[in-house]
C-alpha positions as CSV (number, residue, x, y, z in Angstrom):
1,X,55.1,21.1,5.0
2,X,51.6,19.9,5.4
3,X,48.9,22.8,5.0
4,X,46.4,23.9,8.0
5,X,43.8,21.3,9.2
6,X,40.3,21.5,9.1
7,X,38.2,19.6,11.8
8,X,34.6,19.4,12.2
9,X,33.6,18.5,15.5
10,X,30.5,16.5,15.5
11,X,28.6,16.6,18.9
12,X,26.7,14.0,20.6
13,X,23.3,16.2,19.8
14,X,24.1,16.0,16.7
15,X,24.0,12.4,15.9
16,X,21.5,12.2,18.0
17,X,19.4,14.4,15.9
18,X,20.5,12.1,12.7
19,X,19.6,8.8,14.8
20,X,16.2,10.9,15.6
21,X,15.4,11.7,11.9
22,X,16.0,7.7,10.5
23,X,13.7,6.7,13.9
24,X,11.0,9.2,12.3
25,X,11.4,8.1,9.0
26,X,11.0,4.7,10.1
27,X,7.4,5.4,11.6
28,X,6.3,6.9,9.0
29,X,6.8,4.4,7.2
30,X,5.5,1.8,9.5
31,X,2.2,3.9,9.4
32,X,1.7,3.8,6.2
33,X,2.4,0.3,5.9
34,X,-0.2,-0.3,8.5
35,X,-2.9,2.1,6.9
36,X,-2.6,0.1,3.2
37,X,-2.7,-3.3,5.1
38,X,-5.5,-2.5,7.1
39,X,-7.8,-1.0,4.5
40,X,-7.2,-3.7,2.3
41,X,-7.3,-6.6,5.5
42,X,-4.3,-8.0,4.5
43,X,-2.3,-7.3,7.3
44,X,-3.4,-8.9,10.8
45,X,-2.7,-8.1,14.8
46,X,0.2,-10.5,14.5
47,X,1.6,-8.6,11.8
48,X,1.6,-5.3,13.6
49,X,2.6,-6.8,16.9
50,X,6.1,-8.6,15.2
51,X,6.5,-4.9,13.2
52,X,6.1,-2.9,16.1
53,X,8.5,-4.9,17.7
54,X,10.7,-4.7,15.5
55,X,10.7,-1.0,15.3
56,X,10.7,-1.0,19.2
57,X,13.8,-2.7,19.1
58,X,15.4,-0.5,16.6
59,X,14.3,2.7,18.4
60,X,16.2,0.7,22.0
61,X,19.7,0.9,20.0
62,X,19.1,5.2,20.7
63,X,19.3,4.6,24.2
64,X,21.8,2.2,24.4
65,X,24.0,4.6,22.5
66,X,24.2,2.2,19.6
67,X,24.5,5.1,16.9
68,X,25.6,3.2,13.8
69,X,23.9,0.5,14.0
70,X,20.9,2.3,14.3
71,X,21.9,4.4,11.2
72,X,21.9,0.7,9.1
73,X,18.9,-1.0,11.1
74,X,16.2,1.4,10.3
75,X,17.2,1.9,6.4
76,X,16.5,-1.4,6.4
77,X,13.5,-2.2,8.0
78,X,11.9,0.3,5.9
79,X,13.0,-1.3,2.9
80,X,11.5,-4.2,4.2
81,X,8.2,-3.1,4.8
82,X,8.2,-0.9,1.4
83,X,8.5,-4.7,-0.3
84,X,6.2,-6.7,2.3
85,X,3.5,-4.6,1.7
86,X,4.3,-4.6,-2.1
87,X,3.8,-8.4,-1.7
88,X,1.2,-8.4,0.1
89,X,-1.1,-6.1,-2.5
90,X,-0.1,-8.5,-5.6
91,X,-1.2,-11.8,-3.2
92,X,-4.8,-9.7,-2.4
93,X,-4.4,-8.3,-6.1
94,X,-4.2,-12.0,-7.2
95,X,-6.9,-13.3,-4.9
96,X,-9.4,-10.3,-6.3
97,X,-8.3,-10.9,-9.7
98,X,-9.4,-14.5,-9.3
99,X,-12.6,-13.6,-7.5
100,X,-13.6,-11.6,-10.1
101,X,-12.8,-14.0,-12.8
102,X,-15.0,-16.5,-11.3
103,X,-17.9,-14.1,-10.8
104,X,-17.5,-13.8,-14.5
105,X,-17.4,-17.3,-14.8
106,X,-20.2,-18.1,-13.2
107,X,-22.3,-15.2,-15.1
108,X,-21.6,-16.5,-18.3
109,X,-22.6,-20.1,-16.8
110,X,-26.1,-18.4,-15.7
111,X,-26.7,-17.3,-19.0
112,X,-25.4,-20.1,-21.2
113,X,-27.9,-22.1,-19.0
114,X,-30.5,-19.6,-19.5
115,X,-30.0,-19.3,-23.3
116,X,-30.4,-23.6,-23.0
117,X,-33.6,-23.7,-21.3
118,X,-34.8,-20.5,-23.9
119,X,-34.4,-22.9,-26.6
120,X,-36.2,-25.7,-25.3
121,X,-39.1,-23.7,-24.4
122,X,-38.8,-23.9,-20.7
123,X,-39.0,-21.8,-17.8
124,X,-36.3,-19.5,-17.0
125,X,-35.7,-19.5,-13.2
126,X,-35.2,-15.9,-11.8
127,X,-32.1,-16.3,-10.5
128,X,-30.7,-17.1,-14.2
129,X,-32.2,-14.3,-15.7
130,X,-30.7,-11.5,-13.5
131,X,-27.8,-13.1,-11.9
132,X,-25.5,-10.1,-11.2
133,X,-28.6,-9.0,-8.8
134,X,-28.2,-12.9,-7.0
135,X,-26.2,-14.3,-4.4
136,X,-24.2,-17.4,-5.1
137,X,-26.0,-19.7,-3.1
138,X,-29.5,-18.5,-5.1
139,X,-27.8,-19.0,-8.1
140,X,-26.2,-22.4,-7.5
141,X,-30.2,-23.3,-6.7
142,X,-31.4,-22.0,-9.8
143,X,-28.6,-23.6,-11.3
144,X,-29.3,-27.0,-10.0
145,X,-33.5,-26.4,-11.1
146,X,-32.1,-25.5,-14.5
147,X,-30.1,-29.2,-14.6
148,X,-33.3,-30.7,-13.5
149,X,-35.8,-28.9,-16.5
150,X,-33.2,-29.7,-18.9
151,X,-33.0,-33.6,-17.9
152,X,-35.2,-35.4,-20.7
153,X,-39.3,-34.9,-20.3
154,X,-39.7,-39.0,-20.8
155,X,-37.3,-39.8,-18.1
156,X,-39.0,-36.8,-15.6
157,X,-42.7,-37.8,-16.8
158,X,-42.4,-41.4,-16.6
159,X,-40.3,-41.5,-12.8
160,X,-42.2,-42.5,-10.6
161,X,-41.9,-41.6,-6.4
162,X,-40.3,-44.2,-6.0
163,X,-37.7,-44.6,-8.4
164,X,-36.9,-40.9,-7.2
165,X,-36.7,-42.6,-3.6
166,X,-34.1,-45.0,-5.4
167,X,-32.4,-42.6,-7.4
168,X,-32.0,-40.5,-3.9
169,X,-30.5,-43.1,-2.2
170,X,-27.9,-43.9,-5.0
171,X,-27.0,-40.3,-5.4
172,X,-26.3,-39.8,-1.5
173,X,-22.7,-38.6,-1.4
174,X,-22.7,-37.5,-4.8
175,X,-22.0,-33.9,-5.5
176,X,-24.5,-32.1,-7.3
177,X,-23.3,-30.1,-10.8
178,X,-21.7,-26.9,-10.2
179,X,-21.6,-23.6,-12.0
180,X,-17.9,-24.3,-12.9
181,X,-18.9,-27.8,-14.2
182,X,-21.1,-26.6,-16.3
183,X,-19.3,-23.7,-17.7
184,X,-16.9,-26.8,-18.2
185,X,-18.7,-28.3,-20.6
186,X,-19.0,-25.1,-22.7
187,X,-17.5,-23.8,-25.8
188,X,-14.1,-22.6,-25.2
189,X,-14.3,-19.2,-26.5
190,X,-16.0,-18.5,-23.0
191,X,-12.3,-18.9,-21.3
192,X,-10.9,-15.3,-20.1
193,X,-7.9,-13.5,-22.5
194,X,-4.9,-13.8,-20.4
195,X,-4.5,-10.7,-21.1
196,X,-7.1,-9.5,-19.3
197,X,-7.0,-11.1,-16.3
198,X,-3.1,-9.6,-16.6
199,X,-4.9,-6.1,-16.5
200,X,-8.2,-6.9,-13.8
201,X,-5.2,-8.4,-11.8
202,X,-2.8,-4.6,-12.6
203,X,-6.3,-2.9,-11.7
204,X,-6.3,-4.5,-8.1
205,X,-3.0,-3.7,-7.4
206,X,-4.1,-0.2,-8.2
207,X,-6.9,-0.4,-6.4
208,X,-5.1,-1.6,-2.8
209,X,-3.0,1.1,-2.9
210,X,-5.0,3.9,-4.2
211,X,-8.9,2.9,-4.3
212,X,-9.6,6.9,-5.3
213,X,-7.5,6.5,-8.5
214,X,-8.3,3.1,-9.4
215,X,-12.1,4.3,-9.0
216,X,-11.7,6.8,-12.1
217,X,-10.7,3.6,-14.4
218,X,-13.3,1.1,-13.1
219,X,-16.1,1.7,-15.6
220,X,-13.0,1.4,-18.3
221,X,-12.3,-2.2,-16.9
222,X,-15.8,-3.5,-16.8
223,X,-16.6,-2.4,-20.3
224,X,-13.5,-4.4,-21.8
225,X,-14.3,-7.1,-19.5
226,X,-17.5,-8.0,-21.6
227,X,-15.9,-6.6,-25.2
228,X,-16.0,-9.5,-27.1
229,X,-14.9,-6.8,-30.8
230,X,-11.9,-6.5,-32.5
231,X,-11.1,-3.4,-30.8
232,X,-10.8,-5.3,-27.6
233,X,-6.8,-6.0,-27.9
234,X,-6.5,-2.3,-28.3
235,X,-8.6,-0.9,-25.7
236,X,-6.5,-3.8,-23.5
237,X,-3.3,-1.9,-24.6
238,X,-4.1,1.6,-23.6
239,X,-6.1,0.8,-20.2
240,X,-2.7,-1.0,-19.5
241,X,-0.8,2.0,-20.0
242,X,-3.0,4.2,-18.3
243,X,-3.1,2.0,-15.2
244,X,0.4,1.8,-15.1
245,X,0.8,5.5,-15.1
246,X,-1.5,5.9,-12.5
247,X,0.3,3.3,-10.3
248,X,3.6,5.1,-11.0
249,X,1.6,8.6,-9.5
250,X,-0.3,6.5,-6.5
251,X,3.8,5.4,-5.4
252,X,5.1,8.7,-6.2
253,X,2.5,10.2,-3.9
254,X,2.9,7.6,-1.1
255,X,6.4,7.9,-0.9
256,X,6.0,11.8,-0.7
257,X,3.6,11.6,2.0
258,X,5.6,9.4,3.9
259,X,8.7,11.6,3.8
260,X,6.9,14.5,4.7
261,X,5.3,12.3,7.8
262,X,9.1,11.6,8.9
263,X,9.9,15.6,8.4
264,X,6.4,16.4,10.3
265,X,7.9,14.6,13.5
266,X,11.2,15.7,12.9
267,X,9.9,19.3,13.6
268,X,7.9,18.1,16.7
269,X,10.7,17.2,18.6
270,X,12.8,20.9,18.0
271,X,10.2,23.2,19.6
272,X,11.1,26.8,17.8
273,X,9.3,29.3,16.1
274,X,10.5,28.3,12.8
275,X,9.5,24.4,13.5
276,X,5.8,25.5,14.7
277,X,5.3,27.7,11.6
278,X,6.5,24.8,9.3
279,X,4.5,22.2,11.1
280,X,1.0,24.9,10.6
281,X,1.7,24.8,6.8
282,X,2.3,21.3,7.0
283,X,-1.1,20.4,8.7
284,X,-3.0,23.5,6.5
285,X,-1.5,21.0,3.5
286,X,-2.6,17.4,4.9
287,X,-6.3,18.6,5.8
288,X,-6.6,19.2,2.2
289,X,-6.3,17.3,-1.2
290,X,-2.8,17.7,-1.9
291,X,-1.3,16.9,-4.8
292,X,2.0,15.0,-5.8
293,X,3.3,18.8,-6.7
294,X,2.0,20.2,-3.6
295,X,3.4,17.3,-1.2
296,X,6.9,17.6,-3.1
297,X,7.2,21.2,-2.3
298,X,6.0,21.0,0.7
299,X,8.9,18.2,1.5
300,X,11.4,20.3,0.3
301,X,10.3,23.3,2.5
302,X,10.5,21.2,5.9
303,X,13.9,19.6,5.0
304,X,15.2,23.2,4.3
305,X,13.6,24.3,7.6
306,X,14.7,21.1,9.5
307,X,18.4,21.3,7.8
308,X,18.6,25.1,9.1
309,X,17.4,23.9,13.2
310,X,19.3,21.3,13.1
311,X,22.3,23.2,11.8
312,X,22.1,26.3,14.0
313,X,21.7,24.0,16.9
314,X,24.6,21.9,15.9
315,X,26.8,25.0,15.5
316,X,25.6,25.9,19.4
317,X,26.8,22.4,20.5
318,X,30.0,22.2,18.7
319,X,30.6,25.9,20.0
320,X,30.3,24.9,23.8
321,X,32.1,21.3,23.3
322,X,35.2,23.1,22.1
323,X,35.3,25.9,24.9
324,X,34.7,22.9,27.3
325,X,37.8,21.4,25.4
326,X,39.6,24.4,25.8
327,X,38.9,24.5,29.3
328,X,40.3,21.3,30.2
329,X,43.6,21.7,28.3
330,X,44.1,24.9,30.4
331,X,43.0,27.7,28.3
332,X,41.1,30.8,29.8
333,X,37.4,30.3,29.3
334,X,34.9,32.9,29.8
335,X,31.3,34.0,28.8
336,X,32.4,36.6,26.6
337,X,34.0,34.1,24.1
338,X,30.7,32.8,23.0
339,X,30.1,36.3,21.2
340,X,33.9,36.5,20.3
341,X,33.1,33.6,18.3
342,X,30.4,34.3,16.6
343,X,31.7,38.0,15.7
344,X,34.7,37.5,14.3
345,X,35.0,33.4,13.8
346,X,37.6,32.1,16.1
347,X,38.4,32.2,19.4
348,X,41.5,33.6,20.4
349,X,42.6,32.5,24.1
350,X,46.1,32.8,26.1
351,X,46.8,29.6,28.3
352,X,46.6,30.2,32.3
């Protein structure tokens, strides 16, 4: 003989509330997707408008009654936007890595330049002298007036205006020679360790997500950009490490936040005294500094609060959906059983 059964009665407010808490999670994670692309302008109006949409469409499948596949959709979709914006940072991380490669670049072209018209006894321009406090456009001119003092004296002193006029004329289309070209044409020792542009391009990554901890390393990164000792592999090796650590607490953190965003509007939708005091410790958190510690607890709290709402309210519904049942089959239904059943446990009923 088979033993008793046990059924658990899930009610229609119930998987509602689940559908509720993915929708939630989903936004929160939208948001934060949004607030990383934004600050770091690699995300555009288009972007936002075909996410939105997206999320929009997901949110539809509530109304329509469409519980499962809303419980597959929005996993999903945050995955996906967890590794779009992951993509996104390494293309700006590559872009700023490159940038700042080429500032380099072109600041060890000012000087090599600078160093060539020293020797000669010529006039520095300005521009070469200090070119960190330059634009590019005054340093490409100073460039160009540094190719034109170091072009031999006999050829300047003995052209006349209108060989220049000539020389004019045959040069018209001709580019003129660049900072890169003439870094070019330098010793090769001035080309960047791969290495290092490996770590500048670790550092932006760092930076797009979390400029505040990527700030307390920046002075670190400078100072091994223009190392040029032995100790430079080494000092390579532990910024490395240290950045990765960071990036590893900068995730850790975002993640956190965003689960406690998706528990935050969780709460906002079950008005009761035990949601509105979680939500005032929540917002008491989030107008500070929290840390990763602070955040996790705090996450934990609101899911324990949430789990209890949700599960007292569940126990309400299932409650009235079986007396309904009961009351359809033919039993005896009557207000008093509502107590009955919380008293003792069960319901016991005669039929009519």
């Amino acid at each position: 003989m088979s033993g008793p059964k046990v059924v658990r009665v899930v009610t229609r407010e119930e998987i509602i509330a689940i559908c509720q808490g993915h929708i939630a999670a989903l936004v929160a994670a939208f948001e934060q997707w949004q607030r990383v692309g934004k600050r770091n302008e690699i995300v555009d109006a288009e972007d936002i408008r075909l996410a939105q949409s997206r999320i929009s469409a997901i949110g539809d499948l509530l109304a329509k009654d469409k519980f499962a596949e809303l419980q597959k959709q929005a996993p999903l979709e945050i995955a996906f936007l967890k590794g779009d914006m992951e993509t996104r940072i390494e293309r700006a991380a590559e872009k700023a890595s490159r940038e700042r490669n080429e500032g380099n670049r072109r600041l060890r072209a000012a000087n090599s330049l600078a160093k060539a018209l020293s020797e000669k006894g010529l006039e520095v321009p300005p521009a070469l002298s200090n070119p960190r406090s330059c634009s590019q456009e005054e340093l490409q001119a100073a460039v160009t007036q540094g190719f034109a003092l170091l072009a031999p004296s006999s050829l300047r002193s003995e052209t006349t205006d209108r060989q220049r006029e000539l020389a004019a004329k045959l040069g018209e289309g001709e580019s003129q020679p660049t900072l890169a070209d003439w870094l070019a044409t330098q010793h090769p020792s001035a080309v960047e360790d791969p290495r290092l542009a490996d770590l500048e391009r670790r550092y932006e990554e760092l930076r797009a997500l979390d400029p505040e901890r990527a700030s307390k390393l920046s002075d670190r990164v400078e100072k091994i950009s223009s190392d040029r000792s032995s100790r430079r592999s080494l000092l390579i090796d532990s910024l490395a490490l240290d950045i990765a650590a960071e990036r590893r607490a900068a995730t850790d953190e975002a993640d956190a936040l965003v689960k406690l965003r998706a528990m935050e509007a969780q709460l906002k939708n079950i008005p009761t005294p035990a949601s509105a005091s979680q939500l005032s410790k929540i917002e008491d958190l989030l107008n500070g500094f929290p840390t990763f510690v602070e955040i996790s607890n705090m996450v934990d709290t609101a899911a324990a609060t949430l789990q209890t709402i949700i599960q007292k309210r569940a126990e309400q519904d299932r409650r009235a959906a079986i007396l309904a049942g009961l009351g359809e089959l033919g039993y005896e239904v009557n207000e008093g059983m509502q107590t009955a059943w919380v008293e003792n446990g069960r319901v016991v009923t005669l039929p009519r």
